[in-house]
ZAMARGU-4260 file (C-alpha; in steps of 0.2 Angstrom, whole numbers, plus 5000, padded with zeros to 4 digits):
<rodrens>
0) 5000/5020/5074 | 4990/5003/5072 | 4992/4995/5057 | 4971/4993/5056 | 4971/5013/5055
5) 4982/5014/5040 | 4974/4999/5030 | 4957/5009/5032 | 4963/5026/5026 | 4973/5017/5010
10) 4957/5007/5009 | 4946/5024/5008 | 4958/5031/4994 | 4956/5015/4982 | 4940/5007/4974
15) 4941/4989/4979 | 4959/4988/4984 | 4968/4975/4992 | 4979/4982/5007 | 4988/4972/5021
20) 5001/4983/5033 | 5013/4976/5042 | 5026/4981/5057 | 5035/4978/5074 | 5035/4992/5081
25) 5020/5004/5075 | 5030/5018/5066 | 5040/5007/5053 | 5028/4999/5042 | 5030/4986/5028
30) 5013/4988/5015 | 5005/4980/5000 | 4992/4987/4991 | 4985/4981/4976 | 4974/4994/4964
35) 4968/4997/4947 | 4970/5013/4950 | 4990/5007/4949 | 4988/5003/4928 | 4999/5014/4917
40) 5009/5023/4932 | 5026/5021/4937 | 5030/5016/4954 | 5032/5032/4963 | 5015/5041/4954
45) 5010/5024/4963 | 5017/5028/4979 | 5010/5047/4979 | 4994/5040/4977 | 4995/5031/4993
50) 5005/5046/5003 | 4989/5056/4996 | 4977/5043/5005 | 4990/5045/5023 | 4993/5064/5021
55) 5001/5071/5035 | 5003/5056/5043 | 5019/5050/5034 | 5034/5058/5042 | 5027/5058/5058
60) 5014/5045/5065 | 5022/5033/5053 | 5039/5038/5055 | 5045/5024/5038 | 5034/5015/5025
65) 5041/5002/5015 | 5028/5000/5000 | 5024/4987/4985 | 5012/4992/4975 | 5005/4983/4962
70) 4992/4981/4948 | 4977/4965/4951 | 4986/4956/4932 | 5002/4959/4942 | 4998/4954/4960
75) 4989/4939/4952 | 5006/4934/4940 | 5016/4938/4956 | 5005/4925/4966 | 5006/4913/4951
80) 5025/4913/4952 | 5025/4908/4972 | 5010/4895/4968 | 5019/4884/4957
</rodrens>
């Protein structure tokens, strides 16, 4: 599956995320999304919210899914720590 495909559908489950997908081979990916939506929730309510976006999709079409999902404060203090 392309990796454009799967930023679009996490992009339709989130208001003004941020999303970048990565892979080799189209069926193990590597993502970032960054959300408000993430504030307050522990990582895997986080990553249910983005299985919810990618339904029956995971365990077939994308095969694997490493996820980092993060807050805008800490997507912005994470890219302040490479920055300086």
């Amino acid at each position: 599956m392309d990796p454009v495909e799967i930023t679009r559908l996490i992009e339709a489950g989130f208001d003004n995320a941020v999303v970048k997908i990565v892979s080799d081979d189209n069926t193990h990916y590597q993502a970032l999304v960054v959300a408000a939506e993430f504030e307050g929730k522990r990582p895997l309510a986080r990553h249910q919210l983005i299985y919810r976006c990618l339904g029956a999709l995971m365990g077939n079409e994308i095969h694997a899914m490493s996820i980092t999902a993060l807050t805008p404060a800490e997507w912005q203090a994470r890219s302040g720590e490479t920055d300086g």
